[in-house]
N, C-alpha and C positions, 0 to 999 in steps of 0.2 A: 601311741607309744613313742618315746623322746629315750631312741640309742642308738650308739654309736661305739664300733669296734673298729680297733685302725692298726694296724701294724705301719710301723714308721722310724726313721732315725730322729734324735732329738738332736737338733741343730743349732739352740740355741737357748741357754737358760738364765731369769732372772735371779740376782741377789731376794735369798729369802727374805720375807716383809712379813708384814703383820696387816691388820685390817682393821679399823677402828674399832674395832668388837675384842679388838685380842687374838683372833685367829689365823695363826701361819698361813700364807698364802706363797703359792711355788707358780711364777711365770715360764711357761713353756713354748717353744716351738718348734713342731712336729714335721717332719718331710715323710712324702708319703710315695712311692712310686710303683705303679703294677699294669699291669697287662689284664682291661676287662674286655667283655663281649659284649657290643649292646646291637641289637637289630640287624643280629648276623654277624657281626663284622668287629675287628678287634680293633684295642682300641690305647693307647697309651695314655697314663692318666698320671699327671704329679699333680702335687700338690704342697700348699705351706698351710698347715694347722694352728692357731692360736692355742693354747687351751693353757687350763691353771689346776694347779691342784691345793687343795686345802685341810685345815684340819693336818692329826698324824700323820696322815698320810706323807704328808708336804716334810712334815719334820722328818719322815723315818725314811723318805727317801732320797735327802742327799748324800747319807754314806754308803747308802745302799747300789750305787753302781749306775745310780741315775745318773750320765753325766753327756756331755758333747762326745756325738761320735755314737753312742748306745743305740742297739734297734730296741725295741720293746712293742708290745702292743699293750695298747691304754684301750679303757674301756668306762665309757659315760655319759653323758646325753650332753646337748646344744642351748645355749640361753645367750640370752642379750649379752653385750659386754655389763652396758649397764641400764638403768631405765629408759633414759633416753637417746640411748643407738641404738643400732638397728643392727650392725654388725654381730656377728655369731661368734661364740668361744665355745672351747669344749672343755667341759668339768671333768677332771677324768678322777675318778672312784674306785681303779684297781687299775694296777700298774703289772706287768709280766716281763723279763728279761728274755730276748728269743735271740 
């Protein structure tokens, strides 16, 4: 199973594009900051997320509050950038204002 839930602020967003296919594509990036427990012991964890979003989604979420500064948790699975990197993006496929 390929998912991924993240509560995070959006720190950084691309001008809406398109994809040689036609489809809206939204460049994001996610800051991520929490307090987990691994092997007893607590533990400080940030982080910088790539992720993109596509489709309506992309379109229906620039007036919708998706903006710099916004928390949200994104929720979507992990893929290549592209075929030939090796580097990970996250898709995200439902957006939430928190």
């Amino acid at each position: 199973m390929n998912k991924l839930v993240l509560q995070a602020e959006v720190v950084q967003i691309e001008p809406l594009r398109y994809t040689p296919a036609g489809i809206p594509l939204l460049s994001v990036v996610l800051r991520h900051v929490s307090e987990q427990v691994e092997a007893g012991m607590k533990r400080k964890v940030e982080c910088e997320v790539n992720a993109v979003v596509l489709g309506d989604l992309a379109k229906n979420n620039i007036p919708q509050g998706l903006e710099i500064g916004s928390h949200i948790q994104a929720s979507g699975f992990l893929a290549k950038r592209s075929l030939k990197s090796t580097q990970l993006v996250m898709h995200i496929n439902h957006i939430v204002s928190i």
